[in-house]
Biopython code that builds the backbone (N, CA, C, O; Angstrom):
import numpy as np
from Bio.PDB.StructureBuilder import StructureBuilder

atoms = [
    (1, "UNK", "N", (-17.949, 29.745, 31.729)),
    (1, "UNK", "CA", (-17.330, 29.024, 32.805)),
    (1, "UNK", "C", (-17.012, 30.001, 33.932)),
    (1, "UNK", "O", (-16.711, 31.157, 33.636)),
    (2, "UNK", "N", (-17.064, 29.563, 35.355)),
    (2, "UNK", "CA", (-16.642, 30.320, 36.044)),
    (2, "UNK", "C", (-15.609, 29.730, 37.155)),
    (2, "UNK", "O", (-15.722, 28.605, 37.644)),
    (3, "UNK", "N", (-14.859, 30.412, 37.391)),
    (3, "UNK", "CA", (-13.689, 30.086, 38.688)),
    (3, "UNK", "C", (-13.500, 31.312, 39.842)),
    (3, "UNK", "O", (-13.589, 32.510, 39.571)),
    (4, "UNK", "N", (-13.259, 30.841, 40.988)),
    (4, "UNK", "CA", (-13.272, 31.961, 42.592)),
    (4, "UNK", "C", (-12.224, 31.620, 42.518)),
    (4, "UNK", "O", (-11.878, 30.439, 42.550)),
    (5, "UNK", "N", (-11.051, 33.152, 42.334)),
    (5, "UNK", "CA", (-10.033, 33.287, 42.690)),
    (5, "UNK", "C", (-9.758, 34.174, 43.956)),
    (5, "UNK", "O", (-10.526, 35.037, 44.379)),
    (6, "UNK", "N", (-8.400, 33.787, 44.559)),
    (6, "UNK", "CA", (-8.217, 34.930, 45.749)),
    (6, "UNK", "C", (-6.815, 34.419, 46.278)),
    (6, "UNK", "O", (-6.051, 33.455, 46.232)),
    (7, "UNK", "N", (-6.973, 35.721, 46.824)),
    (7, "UNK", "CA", (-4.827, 35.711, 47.153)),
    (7, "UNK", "C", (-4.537, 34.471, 48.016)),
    (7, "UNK", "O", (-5.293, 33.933, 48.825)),
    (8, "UNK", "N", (-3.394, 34.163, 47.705)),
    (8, "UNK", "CA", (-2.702, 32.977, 49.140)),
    (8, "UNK", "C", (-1.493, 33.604, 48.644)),
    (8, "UNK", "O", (-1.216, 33.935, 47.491)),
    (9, "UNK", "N", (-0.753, 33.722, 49.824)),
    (9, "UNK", "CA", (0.309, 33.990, 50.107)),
    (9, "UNK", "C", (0.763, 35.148, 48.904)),
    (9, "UNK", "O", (1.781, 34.774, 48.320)),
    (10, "UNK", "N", (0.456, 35.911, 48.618)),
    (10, "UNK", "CA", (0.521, 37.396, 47.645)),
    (10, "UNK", "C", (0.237, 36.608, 46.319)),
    (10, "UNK", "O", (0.283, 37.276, 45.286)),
    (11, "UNK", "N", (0.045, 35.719, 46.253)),
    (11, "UNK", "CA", (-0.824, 35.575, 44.725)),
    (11, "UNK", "C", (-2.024, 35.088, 44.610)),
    (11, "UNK", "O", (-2.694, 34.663, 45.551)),
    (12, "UNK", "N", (-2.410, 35.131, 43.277)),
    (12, "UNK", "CA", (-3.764, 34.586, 42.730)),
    (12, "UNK", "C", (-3.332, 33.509, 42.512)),
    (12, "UNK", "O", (-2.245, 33.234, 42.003)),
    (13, "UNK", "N", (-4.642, 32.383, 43.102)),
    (13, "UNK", "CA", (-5.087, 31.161, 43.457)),
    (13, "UNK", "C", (-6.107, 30.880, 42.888)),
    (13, "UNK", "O", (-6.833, 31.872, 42.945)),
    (14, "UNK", "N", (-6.698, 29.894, 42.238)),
    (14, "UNK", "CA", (-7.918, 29.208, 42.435)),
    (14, "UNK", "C", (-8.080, 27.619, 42.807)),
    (14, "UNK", "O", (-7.196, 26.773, 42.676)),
    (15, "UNK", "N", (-9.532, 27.385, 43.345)),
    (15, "UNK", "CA", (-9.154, 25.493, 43.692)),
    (15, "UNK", "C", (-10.653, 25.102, 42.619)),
    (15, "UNK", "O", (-11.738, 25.669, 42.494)),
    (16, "UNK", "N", (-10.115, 24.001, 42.051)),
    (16, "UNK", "CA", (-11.208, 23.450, 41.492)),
    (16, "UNK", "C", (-11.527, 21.740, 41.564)),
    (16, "UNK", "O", (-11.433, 20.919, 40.651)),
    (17, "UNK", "N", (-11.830, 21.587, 42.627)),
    (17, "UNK", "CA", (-11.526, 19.946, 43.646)),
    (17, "UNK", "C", (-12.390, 19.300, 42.026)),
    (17, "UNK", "O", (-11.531, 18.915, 41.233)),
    (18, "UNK", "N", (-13.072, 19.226, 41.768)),
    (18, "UNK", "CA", (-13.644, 18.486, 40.799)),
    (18, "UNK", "C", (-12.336, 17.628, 39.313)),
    (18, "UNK", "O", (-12.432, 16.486, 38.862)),
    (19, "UNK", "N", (-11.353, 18.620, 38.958)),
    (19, "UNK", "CA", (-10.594, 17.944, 38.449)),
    (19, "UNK", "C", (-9.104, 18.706, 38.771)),
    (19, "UNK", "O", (-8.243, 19.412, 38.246)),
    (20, "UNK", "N", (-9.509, 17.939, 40.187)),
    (20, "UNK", "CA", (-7.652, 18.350, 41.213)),
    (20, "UNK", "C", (-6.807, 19.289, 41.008)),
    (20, "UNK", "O", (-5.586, 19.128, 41.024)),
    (21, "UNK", "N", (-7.543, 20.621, 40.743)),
    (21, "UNK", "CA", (-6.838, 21.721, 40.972)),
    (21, "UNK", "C", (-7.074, 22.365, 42.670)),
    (21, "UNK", "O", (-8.160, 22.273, 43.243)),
    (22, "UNK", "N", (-6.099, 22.874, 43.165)),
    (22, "UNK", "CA", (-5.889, 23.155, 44.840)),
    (22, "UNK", "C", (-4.857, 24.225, 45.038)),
    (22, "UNK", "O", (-3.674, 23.977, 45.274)),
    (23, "UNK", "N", (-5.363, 25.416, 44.931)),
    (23, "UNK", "CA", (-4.807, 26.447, 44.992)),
    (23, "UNK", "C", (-3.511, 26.610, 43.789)),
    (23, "UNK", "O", (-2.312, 26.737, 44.038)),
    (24, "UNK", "N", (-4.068, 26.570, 42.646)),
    (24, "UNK", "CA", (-3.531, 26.849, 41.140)),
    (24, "UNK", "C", (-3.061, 28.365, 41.383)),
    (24, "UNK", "O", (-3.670, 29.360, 41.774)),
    (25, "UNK", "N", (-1.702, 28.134, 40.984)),
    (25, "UNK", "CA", (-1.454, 29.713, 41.190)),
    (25, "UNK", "C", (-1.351, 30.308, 39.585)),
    (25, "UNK", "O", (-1.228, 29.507, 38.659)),
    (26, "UNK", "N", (-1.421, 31.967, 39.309)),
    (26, "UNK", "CA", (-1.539, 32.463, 37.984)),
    (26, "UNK", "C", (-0.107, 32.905, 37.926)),
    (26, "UNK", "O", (0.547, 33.244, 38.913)),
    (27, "UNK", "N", (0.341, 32.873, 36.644)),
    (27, "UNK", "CA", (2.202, 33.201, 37.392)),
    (27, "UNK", "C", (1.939, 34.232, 35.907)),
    (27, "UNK", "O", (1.015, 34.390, 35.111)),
    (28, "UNK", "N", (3.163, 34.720, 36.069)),
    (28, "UNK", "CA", (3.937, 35.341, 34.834)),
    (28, "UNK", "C", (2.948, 36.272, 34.103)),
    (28, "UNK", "O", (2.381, 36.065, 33.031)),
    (29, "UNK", "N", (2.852, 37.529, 35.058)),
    (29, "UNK", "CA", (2.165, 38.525, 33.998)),
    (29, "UNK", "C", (0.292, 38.269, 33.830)),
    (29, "UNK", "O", (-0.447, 39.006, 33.177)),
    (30, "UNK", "N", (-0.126, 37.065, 34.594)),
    (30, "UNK", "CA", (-1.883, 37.051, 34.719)),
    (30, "UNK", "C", (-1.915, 37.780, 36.358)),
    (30, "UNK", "O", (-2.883, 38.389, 36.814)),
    (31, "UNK", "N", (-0.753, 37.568, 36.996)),
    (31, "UNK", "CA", (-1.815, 37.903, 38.626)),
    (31, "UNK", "C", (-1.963, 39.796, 38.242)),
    (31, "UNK", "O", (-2.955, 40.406, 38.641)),
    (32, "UNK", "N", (-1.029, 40.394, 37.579)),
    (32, "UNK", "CA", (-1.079, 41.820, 37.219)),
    (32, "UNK", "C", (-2.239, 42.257, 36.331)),
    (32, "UNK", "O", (-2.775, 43.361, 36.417)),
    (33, "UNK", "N", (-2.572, 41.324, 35.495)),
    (33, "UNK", "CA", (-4.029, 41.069, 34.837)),
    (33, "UNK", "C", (-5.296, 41.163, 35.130)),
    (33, "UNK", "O", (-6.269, 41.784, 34.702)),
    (34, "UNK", "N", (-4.950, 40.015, 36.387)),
    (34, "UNK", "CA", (-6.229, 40.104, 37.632)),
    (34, "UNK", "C", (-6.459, 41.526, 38.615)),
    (34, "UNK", "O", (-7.475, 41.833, 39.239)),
    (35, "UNK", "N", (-5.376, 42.143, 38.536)),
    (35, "UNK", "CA", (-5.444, 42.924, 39.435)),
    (35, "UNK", "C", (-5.841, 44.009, 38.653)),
    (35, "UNK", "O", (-6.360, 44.776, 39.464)),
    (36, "UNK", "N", (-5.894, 44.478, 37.631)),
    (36, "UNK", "CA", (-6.496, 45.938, 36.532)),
    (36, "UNK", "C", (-7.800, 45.123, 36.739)),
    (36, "UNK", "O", (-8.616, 45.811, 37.352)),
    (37, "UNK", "N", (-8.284, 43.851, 36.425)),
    (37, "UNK", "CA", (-9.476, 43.317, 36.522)),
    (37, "UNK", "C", (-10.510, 43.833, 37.057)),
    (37, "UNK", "O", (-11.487, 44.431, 36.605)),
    (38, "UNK", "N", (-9.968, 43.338, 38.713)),
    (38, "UNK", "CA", (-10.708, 43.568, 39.719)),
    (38, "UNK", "C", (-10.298, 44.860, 40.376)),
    (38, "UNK", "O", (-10.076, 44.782, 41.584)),
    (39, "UNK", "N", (-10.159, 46.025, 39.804)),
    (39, "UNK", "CA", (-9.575, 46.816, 40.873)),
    (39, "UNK", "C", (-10.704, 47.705, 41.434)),
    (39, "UNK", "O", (-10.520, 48.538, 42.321)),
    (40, "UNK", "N", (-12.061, 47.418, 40.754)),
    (40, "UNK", "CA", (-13.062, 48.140, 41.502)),
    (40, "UNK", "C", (-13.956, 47.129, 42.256)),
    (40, "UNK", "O", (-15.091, 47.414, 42.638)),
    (41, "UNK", "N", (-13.533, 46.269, 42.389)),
    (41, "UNK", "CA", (-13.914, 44.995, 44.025)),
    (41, "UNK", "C", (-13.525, 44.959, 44.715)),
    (41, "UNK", "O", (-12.444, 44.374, 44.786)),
    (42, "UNK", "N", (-14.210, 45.675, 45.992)),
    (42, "UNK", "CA", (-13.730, 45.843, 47.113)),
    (42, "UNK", "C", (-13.557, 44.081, 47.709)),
    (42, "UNK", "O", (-14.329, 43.138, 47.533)),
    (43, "UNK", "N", (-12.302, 44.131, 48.411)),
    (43, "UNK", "CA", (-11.923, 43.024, 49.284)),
    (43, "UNK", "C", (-11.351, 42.096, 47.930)),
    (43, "UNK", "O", (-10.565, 41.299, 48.442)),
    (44, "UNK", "N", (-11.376, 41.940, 47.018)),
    (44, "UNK", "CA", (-11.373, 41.108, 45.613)),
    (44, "UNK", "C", (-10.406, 39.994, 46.423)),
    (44, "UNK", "O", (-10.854, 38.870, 46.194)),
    (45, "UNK", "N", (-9.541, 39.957, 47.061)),
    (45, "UNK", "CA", (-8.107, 39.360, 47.426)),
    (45, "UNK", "C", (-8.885, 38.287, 48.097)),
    (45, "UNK", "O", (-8.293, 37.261, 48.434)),
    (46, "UNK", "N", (-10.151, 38.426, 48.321)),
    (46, "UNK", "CA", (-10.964, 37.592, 49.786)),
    (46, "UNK", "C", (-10.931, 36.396, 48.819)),
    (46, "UNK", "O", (-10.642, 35.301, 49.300)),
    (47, "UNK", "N", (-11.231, 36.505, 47.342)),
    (47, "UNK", "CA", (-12.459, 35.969, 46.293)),
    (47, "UNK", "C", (-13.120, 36.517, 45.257)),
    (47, "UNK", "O", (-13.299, 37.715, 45.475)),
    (48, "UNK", "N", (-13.480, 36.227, 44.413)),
    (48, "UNK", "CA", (-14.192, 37.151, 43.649)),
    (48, "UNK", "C", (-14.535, 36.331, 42.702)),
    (48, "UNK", "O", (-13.795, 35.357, 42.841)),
    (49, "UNK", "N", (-15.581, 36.073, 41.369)),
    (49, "UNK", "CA", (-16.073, 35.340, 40.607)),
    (49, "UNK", "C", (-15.940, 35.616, 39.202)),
    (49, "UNK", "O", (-16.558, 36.496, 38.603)),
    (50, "UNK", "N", (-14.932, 34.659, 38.607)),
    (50, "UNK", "CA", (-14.180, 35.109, 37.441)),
    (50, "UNK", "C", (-14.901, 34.272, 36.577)),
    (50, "UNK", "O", (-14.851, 33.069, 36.833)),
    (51, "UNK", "N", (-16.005, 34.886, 34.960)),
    (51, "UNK", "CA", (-16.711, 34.574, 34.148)),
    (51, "UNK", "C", (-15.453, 34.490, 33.019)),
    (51, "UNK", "O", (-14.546, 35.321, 33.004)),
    (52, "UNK", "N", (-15.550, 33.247, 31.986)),
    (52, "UNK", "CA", (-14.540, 33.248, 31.241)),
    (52, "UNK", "C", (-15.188, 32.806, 29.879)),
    (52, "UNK", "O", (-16.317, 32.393, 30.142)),
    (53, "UNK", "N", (-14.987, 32.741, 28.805)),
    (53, "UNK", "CA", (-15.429, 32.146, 27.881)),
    (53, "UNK", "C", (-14.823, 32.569, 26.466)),
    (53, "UNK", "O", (-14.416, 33.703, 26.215)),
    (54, "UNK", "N", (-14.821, 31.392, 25.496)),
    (54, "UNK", "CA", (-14.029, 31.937, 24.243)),
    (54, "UNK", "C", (-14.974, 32.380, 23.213)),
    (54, "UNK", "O", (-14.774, 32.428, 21.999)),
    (55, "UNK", "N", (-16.156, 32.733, 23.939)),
    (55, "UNK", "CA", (-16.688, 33.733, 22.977)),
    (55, "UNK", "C", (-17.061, 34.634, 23.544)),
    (55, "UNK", "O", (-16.651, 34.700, 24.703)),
    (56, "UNK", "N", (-18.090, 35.878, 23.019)),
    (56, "UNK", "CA", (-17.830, 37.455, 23.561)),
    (56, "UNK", "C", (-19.352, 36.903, 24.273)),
    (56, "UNK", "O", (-20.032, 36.090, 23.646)),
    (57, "UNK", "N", (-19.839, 37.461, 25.725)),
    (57, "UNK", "CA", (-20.687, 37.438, 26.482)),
    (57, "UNK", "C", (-20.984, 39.078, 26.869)),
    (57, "UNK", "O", (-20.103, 39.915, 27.066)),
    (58, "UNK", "N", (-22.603, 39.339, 26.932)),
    (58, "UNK", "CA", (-22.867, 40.625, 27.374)),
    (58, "UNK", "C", (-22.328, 41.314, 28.948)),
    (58, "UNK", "O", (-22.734, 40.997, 30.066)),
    (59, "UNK", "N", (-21.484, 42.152, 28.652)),
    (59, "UNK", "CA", (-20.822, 42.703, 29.498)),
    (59, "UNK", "C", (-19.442, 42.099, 29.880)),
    (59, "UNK", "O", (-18.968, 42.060, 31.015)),
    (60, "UNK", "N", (-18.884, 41.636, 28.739)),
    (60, "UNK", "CA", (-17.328, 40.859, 29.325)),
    (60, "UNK", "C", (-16.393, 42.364, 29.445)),
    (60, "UNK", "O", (-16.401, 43.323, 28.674)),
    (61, "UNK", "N", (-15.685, 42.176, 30.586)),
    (61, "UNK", "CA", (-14.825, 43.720, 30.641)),
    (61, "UNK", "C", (-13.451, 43.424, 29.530)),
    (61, "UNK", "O", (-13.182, 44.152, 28.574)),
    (62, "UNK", "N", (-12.931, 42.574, 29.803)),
    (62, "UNK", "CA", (-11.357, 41.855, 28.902)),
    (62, "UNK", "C", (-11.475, 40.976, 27.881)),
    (62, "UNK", "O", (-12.336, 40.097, 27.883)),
    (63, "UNK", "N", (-10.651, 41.136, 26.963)),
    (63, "UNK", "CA", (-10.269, 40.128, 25.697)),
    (63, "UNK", "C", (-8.850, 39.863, 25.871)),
    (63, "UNK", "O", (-8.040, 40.763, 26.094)),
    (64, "UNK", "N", (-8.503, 38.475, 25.759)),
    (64, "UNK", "CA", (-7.461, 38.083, 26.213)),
    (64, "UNK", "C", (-7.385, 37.538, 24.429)),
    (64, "UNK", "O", (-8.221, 36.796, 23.914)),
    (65, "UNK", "N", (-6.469, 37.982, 23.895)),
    (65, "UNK", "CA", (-6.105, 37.183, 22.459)),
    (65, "UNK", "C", (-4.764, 36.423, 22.470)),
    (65, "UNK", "O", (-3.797, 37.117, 22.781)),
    (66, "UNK", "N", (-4.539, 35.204, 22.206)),
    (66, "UNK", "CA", (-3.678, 34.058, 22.191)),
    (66, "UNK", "C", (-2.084, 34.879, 21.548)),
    (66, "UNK", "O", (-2.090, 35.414, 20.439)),
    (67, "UNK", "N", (-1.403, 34.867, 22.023)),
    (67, "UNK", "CA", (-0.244, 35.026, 21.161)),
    (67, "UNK", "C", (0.552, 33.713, 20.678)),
    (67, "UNK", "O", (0.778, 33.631, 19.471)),
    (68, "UNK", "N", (0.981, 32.709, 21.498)),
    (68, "UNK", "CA", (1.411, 31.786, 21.292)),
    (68, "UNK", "C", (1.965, 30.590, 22.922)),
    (68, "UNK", "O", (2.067, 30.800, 24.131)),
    (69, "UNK", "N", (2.198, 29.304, 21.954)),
    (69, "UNK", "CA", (2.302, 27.902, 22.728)),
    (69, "UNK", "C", (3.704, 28.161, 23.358)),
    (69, "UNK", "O", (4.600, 28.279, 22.522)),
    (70, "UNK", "N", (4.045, 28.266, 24.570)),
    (70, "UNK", "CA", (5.049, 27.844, 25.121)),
    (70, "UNK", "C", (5.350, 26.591, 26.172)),
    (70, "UNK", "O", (4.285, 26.139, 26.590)),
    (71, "UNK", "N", (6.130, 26.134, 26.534)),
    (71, "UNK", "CA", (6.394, 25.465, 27.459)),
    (71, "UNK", "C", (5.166, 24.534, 28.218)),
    (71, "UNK", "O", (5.231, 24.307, 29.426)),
    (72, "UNK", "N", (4.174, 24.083, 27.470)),
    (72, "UNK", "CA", (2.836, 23.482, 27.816)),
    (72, "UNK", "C", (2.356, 24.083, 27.751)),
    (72, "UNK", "O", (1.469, 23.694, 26.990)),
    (73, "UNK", "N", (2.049, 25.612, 28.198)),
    (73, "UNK", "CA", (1.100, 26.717, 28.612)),
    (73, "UNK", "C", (1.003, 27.538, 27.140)),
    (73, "UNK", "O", (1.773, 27.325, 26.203)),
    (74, "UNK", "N", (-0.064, 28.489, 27.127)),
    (74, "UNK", "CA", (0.087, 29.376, 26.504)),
    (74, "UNK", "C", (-0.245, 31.224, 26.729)),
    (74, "UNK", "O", (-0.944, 31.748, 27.596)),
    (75, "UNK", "N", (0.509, 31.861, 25.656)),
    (75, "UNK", "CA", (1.011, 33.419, 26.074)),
    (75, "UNK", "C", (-0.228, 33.750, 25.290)),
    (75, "UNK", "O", (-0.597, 33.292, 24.208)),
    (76, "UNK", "N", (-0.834, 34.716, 26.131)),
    (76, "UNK", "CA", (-2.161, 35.748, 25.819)),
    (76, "UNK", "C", (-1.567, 37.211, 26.888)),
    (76, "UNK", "O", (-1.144, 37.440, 28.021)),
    (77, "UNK", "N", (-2.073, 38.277, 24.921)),
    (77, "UNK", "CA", (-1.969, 39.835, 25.632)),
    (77, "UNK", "C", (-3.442, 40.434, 25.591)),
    (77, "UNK", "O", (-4.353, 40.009, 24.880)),
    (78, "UNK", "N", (-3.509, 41.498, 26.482)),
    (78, "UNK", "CA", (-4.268, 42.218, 27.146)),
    (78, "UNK", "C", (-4.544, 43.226, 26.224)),
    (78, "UNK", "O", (-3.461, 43.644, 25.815)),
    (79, "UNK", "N", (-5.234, 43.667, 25.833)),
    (79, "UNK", "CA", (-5.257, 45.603, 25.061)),
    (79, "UNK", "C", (-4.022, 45.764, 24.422)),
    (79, "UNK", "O", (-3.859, 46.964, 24.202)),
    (80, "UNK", "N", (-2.813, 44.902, 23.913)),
    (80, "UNK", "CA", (-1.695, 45.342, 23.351)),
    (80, "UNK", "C", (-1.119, 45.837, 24.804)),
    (80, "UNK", "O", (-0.279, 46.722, 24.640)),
    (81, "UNK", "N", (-1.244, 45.652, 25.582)),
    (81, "UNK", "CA", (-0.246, 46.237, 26.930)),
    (81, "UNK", "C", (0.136, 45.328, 27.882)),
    (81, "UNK", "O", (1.153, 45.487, 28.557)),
    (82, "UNK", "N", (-0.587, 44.401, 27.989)),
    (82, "UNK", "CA", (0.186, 43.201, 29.418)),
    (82, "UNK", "C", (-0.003, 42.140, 28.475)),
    (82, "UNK", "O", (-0.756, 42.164, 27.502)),
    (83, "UNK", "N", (0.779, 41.165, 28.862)),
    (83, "UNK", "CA", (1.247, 39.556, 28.446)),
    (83, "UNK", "C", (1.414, 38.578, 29.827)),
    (83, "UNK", "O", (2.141, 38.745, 30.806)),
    (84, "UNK", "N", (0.569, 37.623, 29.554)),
    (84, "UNK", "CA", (0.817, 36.654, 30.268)),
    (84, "UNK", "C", (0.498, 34.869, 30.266)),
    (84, "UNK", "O", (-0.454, 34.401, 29.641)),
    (85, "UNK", "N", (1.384, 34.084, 31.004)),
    (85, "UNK", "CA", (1.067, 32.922, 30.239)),
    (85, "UNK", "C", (0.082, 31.786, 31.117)),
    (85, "UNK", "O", (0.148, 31.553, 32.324)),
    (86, "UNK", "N", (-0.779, 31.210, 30.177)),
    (86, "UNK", "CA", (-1.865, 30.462, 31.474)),
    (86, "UNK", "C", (-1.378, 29.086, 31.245)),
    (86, "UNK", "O", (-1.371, 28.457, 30.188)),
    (87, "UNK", "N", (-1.023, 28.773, 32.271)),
    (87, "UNK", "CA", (-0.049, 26.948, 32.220)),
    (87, "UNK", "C", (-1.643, 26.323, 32.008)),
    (87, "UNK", "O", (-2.785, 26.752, 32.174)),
    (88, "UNK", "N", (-1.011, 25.057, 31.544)),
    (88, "UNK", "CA", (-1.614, 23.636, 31.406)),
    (88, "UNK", "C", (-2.911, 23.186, 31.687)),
    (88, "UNK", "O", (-3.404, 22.125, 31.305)),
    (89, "UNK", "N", (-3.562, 24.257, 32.538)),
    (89, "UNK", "CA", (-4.881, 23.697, 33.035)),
    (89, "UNK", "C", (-5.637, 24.464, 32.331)),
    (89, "UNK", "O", (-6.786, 24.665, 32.725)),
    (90, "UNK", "N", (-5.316, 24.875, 31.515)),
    (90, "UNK", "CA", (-6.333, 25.792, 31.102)),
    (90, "UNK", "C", (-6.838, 24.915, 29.678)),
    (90, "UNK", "O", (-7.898, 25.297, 29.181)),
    (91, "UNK", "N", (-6.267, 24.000, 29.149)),
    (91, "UNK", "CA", (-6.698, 22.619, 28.838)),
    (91, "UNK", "C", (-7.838, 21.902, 29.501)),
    (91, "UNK", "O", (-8.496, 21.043, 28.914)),
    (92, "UNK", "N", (-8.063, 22.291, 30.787)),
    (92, "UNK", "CA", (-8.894, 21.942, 31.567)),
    (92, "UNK", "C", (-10.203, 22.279, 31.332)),
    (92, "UNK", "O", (-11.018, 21.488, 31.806)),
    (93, "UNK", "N", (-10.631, 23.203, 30.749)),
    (93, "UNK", "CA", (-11.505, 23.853, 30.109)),
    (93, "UNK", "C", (-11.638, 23.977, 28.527)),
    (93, "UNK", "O", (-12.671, 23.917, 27.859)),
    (94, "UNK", "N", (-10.496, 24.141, 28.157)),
    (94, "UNK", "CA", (-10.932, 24.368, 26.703)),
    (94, "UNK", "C", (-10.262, 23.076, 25.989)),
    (94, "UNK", "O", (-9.241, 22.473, 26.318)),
    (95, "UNK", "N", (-11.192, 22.823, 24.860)),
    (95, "UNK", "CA", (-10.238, 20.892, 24.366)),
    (95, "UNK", "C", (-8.557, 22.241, 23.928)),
    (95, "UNK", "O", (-7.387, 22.023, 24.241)),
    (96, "UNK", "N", (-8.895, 23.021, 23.456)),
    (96, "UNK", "CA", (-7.354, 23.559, 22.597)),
    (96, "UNK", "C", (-7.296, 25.222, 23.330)),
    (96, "UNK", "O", (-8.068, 25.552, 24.230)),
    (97, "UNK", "N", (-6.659, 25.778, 22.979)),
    (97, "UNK", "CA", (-6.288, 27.093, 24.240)),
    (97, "UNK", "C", (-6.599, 27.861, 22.755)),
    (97, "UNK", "O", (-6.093, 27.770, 21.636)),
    (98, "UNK", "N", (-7.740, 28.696, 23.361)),
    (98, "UNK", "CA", (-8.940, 29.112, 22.162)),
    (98, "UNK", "C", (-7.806, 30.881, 21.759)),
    (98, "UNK", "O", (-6.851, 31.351, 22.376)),
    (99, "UNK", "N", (-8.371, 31.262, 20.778)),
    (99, "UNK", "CA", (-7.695, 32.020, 20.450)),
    (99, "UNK", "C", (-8.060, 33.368, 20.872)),
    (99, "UNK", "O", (-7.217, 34.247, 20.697)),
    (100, "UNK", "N", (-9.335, 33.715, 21.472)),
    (100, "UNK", "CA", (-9.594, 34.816, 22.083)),
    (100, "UNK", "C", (-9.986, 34.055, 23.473)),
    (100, "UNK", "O", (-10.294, 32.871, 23.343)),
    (101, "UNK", "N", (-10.011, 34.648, 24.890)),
    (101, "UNK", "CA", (-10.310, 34.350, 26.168)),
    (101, "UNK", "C", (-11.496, 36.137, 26.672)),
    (101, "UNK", "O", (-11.072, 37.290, 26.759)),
    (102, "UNK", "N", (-12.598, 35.755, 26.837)),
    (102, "UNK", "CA", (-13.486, 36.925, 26.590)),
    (102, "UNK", "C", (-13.182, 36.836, 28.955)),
    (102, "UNK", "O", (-12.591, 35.856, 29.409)),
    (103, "UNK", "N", (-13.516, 37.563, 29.585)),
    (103, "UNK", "CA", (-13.671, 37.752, 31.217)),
    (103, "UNK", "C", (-14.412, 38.641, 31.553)),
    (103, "UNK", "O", (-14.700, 39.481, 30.701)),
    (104, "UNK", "N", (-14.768, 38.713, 32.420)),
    (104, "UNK", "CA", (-15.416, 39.835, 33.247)),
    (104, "UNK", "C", (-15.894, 39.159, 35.096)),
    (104, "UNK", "O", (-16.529, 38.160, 35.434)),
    (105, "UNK", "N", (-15.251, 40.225, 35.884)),
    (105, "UNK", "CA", (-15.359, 39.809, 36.880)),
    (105, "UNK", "C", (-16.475, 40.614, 37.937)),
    (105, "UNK", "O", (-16.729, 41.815, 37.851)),
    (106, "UNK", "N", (-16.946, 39.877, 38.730)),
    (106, "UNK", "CA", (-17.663, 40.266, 39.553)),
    (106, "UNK", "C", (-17.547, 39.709, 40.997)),
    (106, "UNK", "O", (-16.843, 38.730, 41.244)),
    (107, "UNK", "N", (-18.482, 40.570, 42.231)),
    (107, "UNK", "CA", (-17.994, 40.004, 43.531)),
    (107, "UNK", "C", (-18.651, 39.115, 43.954)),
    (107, "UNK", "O", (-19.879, 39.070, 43.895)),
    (108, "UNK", "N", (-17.574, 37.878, 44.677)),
    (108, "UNK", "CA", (-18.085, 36.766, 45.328)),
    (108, "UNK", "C", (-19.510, 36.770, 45.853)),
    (108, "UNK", "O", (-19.958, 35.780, 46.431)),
]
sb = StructureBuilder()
sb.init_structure("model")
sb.init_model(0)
sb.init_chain("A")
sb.init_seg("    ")
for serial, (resi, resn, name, xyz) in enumerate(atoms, 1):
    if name == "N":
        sb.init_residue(resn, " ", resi, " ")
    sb.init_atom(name, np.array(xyz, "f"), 0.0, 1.0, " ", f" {name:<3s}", serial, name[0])
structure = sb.get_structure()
């Protein structure tokens, strides 16, 4: 799956008009995520093209492994070093909030 994220107003955004997402913001510990991500894309803040999938794909840079269900959303850590939680839409994609999240980003 893929989603174009990019800053609005100092955070990460994405819009996905197809099922009424419009500038989805990443809160709590993913926009710091995004940003180790992309930190060798120049302009990344413009846009950039975020590959996602819950299984491992050739050349995924991140493994995002599930920690647990909170508040609708759920908490996934990074390498054992960052935590963060992806609200509700991320249902949007997966029928259940998969237990590994594989990424790798590249430029718009």
């Amino acid at each position: 799956m893929i989603i174009y994220p990019y800053k609005y107003e100092g955070t990460w955004v994405f819009d996905e008009l197809d099922i009424g997402l419009i500038k989805e913001p990443f809160v709590f510990g993913i926009p710091e995520m995004l940003d180790t991500l992309v930190a060798d894309i120049k302009d990344a803040s413009e846009g950039f093209k975020l590959i996602f999938s819950k299984k491992p794909f050739p050349g995924y840079q991140f493994k995002l492994t599930w920690i647990k269900e909170e508040y609708e959303g759920n908490w996934y850590r990074l390498n054992n070093t960052h935590e963060g939680w992806l609200c509700p839409a991320l249902l949007k994609y997966f029928e259940s909030a998969p237990a590994e999240i594989f990424t790798k980003a590249e430029k718009k």
